[in-house]
PAVO-593575 format. One record per residue: residue in three letters; x, y, z of N, C-alpha, C in turn. Coordinates in pm, whole numbers, plus 50000, padded with zeros to 5 digits. Example, Ala and Ser with C-alpha at 12.3 -4.5 7.8 and 13.67 -1.06 7.14 Angstrom:
REM PAVO-593575
("ala",(51319,49431,50780),(51230,49550,50780),(51320,49670,50780))
("ser",(51285,49775,50708),(51367,49894,50714),(51290,50003,50787))
//
This chain:
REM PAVO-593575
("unk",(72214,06114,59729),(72179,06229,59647),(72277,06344,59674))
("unk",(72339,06372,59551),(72441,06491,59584),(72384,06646,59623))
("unk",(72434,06731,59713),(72361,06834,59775),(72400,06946,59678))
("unk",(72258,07017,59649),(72267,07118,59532),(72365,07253,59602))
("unk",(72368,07293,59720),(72436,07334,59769),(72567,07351,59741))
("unk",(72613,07223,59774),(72775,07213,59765),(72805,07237,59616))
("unk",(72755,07165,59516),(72763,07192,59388),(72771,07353,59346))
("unk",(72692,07447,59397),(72687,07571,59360),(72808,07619,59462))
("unk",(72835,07593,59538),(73009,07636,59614),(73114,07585,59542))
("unk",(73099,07560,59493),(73215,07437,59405),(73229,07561,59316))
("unk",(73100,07558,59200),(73088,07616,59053),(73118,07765,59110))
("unk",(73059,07841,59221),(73115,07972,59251),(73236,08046,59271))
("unk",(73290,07923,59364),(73467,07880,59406),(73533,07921,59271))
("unk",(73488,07837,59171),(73568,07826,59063),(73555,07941,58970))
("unk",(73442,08044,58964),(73407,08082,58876),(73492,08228,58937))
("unk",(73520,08239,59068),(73606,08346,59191),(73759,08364,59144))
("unk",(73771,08161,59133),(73933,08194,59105),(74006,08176,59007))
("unk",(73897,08136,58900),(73937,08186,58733),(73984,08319,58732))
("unk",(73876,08409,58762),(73914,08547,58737),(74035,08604,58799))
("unk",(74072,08557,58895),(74205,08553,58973),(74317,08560,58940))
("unk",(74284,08403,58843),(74445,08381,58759),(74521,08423,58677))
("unk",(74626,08433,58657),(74694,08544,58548),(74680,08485,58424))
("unk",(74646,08608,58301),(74614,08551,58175),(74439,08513,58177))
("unk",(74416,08515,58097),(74262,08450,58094),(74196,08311,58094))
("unk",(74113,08324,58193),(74073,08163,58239),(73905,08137,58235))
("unk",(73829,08049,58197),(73704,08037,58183),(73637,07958,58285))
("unk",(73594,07875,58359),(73504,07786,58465),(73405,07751,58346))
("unk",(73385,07614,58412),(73271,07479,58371),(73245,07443,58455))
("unk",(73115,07382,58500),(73119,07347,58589),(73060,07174,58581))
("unk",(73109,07065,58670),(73044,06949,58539),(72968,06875,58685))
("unk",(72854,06870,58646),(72763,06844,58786),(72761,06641,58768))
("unk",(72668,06627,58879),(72722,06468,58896),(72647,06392,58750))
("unk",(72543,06474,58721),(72488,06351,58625),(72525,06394,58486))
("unk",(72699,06447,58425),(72769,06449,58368),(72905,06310,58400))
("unk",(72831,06220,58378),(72888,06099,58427),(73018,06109,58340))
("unk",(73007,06068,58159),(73057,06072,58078),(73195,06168,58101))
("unk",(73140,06285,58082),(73291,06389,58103),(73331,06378,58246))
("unk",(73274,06313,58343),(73384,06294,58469),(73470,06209,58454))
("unk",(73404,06061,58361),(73454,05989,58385),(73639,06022,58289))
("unk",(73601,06119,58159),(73715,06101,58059),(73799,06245,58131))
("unk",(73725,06310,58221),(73795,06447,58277),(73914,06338,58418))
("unk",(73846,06272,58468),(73919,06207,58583),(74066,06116,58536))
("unk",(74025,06051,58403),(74183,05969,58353),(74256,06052,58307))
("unk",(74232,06168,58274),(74353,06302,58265),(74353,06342,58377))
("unk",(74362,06359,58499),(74377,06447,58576),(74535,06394,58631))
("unk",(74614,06489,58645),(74754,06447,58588),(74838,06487,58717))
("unk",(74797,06358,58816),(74830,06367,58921),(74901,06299,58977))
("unk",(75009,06262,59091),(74990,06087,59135),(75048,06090,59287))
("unk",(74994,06244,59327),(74999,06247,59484),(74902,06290,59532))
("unk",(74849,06390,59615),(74723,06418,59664),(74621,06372,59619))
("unk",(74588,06447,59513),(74470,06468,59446),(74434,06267,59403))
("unk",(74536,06219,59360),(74564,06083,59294),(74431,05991,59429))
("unk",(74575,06001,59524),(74476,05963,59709),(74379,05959,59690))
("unk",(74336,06095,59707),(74160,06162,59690),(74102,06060,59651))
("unk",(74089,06069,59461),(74032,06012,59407),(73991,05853,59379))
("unk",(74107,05790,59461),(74125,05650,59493),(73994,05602,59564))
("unk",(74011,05701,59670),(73894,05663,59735),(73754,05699,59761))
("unk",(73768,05834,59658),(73627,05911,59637),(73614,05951,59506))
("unk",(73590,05841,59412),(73567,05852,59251),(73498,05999,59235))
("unk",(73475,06073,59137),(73506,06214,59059),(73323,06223,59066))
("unk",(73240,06306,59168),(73132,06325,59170),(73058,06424,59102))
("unk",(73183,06536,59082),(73164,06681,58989),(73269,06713,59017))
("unk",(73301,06842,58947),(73419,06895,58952),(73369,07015,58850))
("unk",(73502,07126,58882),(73485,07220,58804),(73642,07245,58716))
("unk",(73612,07309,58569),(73689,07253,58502),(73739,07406,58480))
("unk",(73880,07454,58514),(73919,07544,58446),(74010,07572,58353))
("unk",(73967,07669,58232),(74037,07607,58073),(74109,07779,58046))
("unk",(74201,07779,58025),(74321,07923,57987),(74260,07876,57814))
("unk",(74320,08007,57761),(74318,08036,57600),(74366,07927,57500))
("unk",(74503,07918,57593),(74627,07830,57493),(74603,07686,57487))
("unk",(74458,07654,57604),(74397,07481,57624),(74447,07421,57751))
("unk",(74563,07468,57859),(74553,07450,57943),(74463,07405,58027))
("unk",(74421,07320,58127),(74361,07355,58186),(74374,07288,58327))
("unk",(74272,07322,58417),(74273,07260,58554),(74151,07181,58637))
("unk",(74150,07104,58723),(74000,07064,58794),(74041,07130,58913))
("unk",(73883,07136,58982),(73865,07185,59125),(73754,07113,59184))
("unk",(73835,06983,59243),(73732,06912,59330),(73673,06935,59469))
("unk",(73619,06836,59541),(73596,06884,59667),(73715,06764,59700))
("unk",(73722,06860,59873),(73795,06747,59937),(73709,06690,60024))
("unk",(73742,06565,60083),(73714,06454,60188),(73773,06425,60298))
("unk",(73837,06559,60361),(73930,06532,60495),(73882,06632,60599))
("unk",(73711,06643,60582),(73699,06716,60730),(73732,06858,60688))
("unk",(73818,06964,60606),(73861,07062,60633),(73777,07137,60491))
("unk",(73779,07246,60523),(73707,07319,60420),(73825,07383,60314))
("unk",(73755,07397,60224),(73823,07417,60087),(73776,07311,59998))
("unk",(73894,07281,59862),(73906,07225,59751),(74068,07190,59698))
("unk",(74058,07063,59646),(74166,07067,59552),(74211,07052,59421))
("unk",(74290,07091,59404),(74270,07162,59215),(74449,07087,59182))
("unk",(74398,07064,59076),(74483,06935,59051),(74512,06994,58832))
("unk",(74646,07016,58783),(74641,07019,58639),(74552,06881,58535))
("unk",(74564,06915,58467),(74451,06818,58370),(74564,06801,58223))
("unk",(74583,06704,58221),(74686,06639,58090),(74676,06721,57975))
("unk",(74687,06771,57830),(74630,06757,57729),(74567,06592,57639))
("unk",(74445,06631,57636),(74368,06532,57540),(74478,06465,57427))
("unk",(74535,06526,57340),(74562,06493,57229),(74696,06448,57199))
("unk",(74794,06493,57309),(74897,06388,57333),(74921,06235,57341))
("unk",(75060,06205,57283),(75096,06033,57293),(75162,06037,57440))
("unk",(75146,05929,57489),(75165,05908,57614),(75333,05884,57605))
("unk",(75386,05903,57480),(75533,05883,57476),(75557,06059,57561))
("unk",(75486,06117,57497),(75551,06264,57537),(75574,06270,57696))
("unk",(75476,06236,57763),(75469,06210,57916),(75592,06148,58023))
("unk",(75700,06064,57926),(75829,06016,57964),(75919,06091,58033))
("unk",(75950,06065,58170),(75989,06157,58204),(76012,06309,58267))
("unk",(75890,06286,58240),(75841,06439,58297),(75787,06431,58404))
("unk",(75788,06503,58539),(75742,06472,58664),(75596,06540,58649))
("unk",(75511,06479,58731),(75362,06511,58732),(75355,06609,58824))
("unk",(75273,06753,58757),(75243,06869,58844),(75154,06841,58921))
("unk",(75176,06762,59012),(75108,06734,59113),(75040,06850,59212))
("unk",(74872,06827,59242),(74803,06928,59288),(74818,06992,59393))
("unk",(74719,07044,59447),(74761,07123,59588),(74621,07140,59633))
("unk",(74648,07134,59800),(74486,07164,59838),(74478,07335,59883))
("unk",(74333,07392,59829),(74334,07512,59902),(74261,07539,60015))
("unk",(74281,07641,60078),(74175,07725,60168),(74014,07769,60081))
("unk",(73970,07772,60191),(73769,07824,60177),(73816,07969,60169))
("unk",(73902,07977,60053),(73918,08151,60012),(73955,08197,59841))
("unk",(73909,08181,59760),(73954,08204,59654),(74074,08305,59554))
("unk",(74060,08407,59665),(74131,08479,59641),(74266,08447,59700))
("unk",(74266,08444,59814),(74423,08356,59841),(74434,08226,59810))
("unk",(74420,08150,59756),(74439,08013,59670),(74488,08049,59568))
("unk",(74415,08189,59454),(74456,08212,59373),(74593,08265,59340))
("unk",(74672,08292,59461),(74805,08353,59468),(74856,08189,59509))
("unk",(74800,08139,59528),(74911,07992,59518),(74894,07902,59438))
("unk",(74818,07899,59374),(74747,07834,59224),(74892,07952,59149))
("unk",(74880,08026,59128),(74965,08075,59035),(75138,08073,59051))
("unk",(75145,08082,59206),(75298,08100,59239),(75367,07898,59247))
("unk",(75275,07872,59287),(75337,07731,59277),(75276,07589,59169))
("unk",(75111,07544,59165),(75105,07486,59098),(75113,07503,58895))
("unk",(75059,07622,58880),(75064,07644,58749),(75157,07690,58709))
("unk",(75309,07749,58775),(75454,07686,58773),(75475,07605,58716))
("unk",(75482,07506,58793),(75497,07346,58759),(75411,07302,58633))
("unk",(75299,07340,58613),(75211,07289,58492),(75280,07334,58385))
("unk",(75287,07481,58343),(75376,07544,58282),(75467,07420,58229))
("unk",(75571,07445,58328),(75658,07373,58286),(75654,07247,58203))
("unk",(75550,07159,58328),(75556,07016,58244),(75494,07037,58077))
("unk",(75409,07124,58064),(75314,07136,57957),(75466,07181,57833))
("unk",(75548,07271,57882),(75634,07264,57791),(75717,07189,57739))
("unk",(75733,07119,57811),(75791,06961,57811),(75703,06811,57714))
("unk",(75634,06837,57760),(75520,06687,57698),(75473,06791,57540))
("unk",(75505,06913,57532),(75421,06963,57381),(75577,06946,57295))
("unk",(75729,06967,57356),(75810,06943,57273),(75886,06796,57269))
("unk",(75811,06729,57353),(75848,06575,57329),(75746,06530,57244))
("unk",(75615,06588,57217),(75511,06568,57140),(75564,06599,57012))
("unk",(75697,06713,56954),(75699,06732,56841),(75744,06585,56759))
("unk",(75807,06503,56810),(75816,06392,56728),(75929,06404,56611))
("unk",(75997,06434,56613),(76142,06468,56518),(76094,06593,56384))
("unk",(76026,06644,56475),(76037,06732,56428),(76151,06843,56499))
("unk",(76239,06949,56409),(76354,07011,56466),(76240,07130,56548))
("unk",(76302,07130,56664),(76255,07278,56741),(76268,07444,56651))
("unk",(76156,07484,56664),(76208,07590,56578),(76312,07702,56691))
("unk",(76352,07843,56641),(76464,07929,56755),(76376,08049,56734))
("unk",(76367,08158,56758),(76330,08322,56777),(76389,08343,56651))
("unk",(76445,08302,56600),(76507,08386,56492),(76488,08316,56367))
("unk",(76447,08176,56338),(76422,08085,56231),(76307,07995,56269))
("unk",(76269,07940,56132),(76139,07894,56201),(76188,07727,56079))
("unk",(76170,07603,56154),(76190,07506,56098),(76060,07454,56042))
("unk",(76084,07439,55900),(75938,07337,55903),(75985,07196,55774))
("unk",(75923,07109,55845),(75950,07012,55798),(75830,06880,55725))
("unk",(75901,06809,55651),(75806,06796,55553),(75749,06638,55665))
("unk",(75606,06595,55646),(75575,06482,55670),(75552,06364,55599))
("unk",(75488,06266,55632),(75475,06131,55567),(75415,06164,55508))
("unk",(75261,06256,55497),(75149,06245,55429),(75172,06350,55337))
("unk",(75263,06396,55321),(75292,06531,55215),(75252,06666,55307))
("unk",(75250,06632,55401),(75173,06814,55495),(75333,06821,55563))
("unk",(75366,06944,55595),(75478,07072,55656),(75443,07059,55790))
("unk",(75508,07039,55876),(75476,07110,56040),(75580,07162,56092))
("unk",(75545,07242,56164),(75641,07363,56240),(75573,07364,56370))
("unk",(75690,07440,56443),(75647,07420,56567),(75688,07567,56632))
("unk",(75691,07723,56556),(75744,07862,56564),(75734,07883,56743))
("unk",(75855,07970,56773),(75855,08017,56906),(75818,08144,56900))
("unk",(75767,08226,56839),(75745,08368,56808),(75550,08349,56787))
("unk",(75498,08404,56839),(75371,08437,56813),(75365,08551,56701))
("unk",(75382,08589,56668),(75389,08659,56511),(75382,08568,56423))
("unk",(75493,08510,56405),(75532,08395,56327),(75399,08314,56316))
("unk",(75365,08238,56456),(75208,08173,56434),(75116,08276,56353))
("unk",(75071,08384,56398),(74954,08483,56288),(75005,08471,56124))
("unk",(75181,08445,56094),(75167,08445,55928),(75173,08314,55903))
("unk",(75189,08223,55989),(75135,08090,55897),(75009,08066,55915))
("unk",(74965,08119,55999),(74761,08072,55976),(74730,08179,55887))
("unk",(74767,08275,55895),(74696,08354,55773),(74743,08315,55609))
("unk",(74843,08218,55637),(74870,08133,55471),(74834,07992,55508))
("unk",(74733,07941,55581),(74641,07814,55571),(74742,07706,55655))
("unk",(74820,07739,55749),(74858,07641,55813),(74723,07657,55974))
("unk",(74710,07517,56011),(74646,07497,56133),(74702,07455,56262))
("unk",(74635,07505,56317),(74756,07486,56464),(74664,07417,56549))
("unk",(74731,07306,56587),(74661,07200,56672),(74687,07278,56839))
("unk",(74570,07292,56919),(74575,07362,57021),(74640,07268,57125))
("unk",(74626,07156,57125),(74697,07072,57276),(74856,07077,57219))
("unk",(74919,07021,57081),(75061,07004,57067),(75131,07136,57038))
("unk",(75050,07221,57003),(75076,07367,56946),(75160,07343,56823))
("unk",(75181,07261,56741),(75258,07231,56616),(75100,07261,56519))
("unk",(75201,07351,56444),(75131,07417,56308),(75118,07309,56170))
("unk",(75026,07305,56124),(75058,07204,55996),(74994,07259,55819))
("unk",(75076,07264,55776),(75007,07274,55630),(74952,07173,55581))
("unk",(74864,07141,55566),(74817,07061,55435),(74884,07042,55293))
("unk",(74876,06922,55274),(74982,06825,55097),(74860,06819,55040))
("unk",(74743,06828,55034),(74624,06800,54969),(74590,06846,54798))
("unk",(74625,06987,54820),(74693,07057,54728),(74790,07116,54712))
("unk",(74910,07043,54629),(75042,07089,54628),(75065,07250,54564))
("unk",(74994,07314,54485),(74967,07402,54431),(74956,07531,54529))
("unk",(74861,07491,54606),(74844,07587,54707),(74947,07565,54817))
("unk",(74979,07449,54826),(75089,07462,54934),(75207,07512,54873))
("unk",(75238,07510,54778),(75386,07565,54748),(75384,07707,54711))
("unk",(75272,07777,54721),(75221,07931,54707),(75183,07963,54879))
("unk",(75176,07903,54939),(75149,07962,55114),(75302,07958,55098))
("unk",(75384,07876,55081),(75540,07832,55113),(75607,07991,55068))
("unk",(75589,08024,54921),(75655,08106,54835),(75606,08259,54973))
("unk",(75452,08248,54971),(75412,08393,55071),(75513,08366,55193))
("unk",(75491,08300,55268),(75584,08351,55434),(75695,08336,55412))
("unk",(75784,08315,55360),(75957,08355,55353),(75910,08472,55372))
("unk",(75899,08582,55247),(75917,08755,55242),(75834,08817,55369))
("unk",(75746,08711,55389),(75651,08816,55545),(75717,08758,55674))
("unk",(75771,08655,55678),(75836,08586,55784),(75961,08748,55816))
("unk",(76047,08703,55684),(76159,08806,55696),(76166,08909,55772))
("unk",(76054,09001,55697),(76007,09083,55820),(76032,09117,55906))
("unk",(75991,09012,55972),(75963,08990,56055),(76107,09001,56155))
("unk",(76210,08948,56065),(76354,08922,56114),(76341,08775,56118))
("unk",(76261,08696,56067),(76237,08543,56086),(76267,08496,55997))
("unk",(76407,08442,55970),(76419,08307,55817),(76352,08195,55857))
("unk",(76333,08113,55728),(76264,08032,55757),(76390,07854,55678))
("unk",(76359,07778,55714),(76415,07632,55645),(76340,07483,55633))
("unk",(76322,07492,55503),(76239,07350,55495),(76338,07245,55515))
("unk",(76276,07118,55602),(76360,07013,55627),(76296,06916,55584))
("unk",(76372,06796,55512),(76301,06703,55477),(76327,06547,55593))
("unk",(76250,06498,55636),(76291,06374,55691),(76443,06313,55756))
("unk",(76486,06308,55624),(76594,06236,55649),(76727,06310,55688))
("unk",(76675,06467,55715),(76784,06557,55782),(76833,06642,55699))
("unk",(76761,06658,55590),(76863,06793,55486),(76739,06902,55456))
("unk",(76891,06974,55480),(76785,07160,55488),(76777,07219,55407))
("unk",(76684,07281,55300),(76679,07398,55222),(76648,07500,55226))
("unk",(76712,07600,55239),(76649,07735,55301),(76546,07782,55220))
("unk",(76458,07836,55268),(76371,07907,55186),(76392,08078,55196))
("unk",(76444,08095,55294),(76477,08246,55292),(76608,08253,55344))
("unk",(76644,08374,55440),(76791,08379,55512),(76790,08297,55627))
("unk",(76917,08173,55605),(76957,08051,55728),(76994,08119,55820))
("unk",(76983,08091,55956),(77015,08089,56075),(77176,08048,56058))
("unk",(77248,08161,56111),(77414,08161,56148),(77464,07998,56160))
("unk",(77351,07948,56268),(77389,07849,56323),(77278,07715,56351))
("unk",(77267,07583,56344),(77230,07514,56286),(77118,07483,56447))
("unk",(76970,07453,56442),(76891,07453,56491),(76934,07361,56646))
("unk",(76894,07375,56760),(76919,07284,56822),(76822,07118,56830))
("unk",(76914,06998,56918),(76843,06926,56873),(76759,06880,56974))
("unk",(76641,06790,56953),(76516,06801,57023),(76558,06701,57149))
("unk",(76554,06735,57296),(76557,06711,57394),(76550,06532,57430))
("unk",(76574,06491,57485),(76538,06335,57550),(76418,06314,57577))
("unk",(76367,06178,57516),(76228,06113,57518),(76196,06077,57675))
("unk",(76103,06103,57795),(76105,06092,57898),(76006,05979,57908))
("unk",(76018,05900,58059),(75869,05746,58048),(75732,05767,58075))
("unk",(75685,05662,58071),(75529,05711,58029),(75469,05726,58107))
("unk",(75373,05856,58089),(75279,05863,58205),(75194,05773,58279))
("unk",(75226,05764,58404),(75099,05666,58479),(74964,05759,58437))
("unk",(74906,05678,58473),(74734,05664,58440),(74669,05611,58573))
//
C-alpha cells in the first residue's frame, strides 16, 4: 500500500518548484491508482541514464507532472537510493514521429536535494538547458520538408491534403496567422491552414501578406516540389535548408 504521506511530499515538492521555474509552470500530480497515465507518462519519459536505471527497477508508482505554456514538460519521481529528494527527468512530446528523435542526445535527468528551491536553480541552469535544446531540435526535424521559416520571412508551404503549414520564428507572426484561421499544433509548433475551403483559404492568404508586412515580415508560398511564389516582399536571400535527420529515439 503506497503511503499517503509520501504522495503529498511528492505533489508539494512539485507544486514548490513549479513556481520556481522560469516562465510559467503548472504541477499534476498523478497518484498510484492513475495506472493508465503512468503507464503512457513513463514510455515518454525521455531518458536513458539515471532516471532510465531508476525506473528499470522501480516501475512508475506516481509521479508529478510538470507542464510550461508552450507543452513542455517534466516528471518528478521519487528516488530509491536511501537519500532524500527526487528525480525529475524531461518528458518527450506526445505528438512527435520518432524520426524527429534521430540524433538528438537525450536530456537526460538529474537527481535533486530535499529542497525545492535550490533544485530549482539547477532544474533551470542545467537540465531544462538541455531540454530546451533537444525540444528545438526534434520540433524542427518534426517539420518534415517543410522550409524553416527566418525573422524576417515566413515560409509556408503547400501540403498533400490541400492545407499550408508554416513553421514562423516571430511570435507576432504566430498571433496573425491564428487570427486568419491557421492552427497551431502545440507539441510540433507548425501552424496549419486548412484546404477544406479553398475560398476561405485563399482570403486568410490575401489578409496576412499586408499585416505580416507590417510587421516587417514577407511572406512565400512554396509548393512541394521546391518553387516559390512570393506573396508579398521576398527575403534578399533564399531560406535556409532544414538541418540533418538524426536516429531514433530509444524507448
Amino acid at each position: 500500500m503506497h503511503d499517503r504521506d509520501t504522495s503529498e511530499r511528492l505533489a508539494s515538492y512539485a507544486d514548490v518548484l513549479a513556481g520556481e521555474l522560469p516562465d510559467t509552470w503548472t504541477s499534476t500530480h498523478l497518484p498510484p491508482d492513475a495506472k493508465d497515465d503512468l503507464a503512457e507518462l513513463a514510455d515518454r519519459i525521455w531518458d536513458l541514464d539515471l532516471v532510465a536505471a531508476s525506473l528499470a527497477e522501480h516501475p512508475l508508482q506516481q509521479a508529478a507532472v510538470l507542464s510550461r505554456s508552450d507543452g513542455a514538460q517534466l516528471v518528478l519521481l521519487d528516488r530509491h537510493d536511501q537519500r532524500d529528494g527526487y528525480l525529475i527527468a524531461a518528458v518527450a512530446p506526445r505528438a512527435l514521429p520518432d524520426k524527429a528523435y534521430r540524433a538528438v542526445p537525450e536530456p537526460n535527468g538529474v537527481a535533486l536535494a530535499d529542497d525545492p528551491f535550490l533544485s530549482a536553480e539547477r532544474v533551470a541552469d542545467d537540465l531544462l538547458a538541455r531540454y530546451d535544446n533537444a525540444l528545438t531540435q526534434v520540433r524542427h526535424n518534426a517539420l518534415d520538408g517543410l522550409q524553416p521559416s527566418q525573422p524576417d520571412r515566413i515560409i509556408l508551404t503547400w501540403q498533400p491534403d490541400g492545407s499550408i503549414a508554416t513553421a514562423p520564428l516571430d511570435d507576432r507572426a504566430g498571433a496573425v496567422l491564428v487570427a486568419n484561421g491557421f492552427i497551431q499544433d502545440p507539441q510540433s509548433g507548425i501552424y496549419r491552414l486548412s484546404g477544406d475551403d479553398t475560398r476561405a483559404q485563399a482570403r486568410a492568404l490575401r489578409k496576412i501578406g499586408p499585416q505580416l508586412d507590417a510587421l516587417g515580415i514577407g511572406t512565400a508560398l512554396q509548393h512541394p516540389a521546391g518553387r516559390t511564389a512570393p506573396t508579398s516582399t521576398p527575403a534578399s536571400t533564399p531560406p535556409s535548408p532544414a538541418g540533418p535527420r538524426p536516429a531514433t529515439r530509444a524507448r
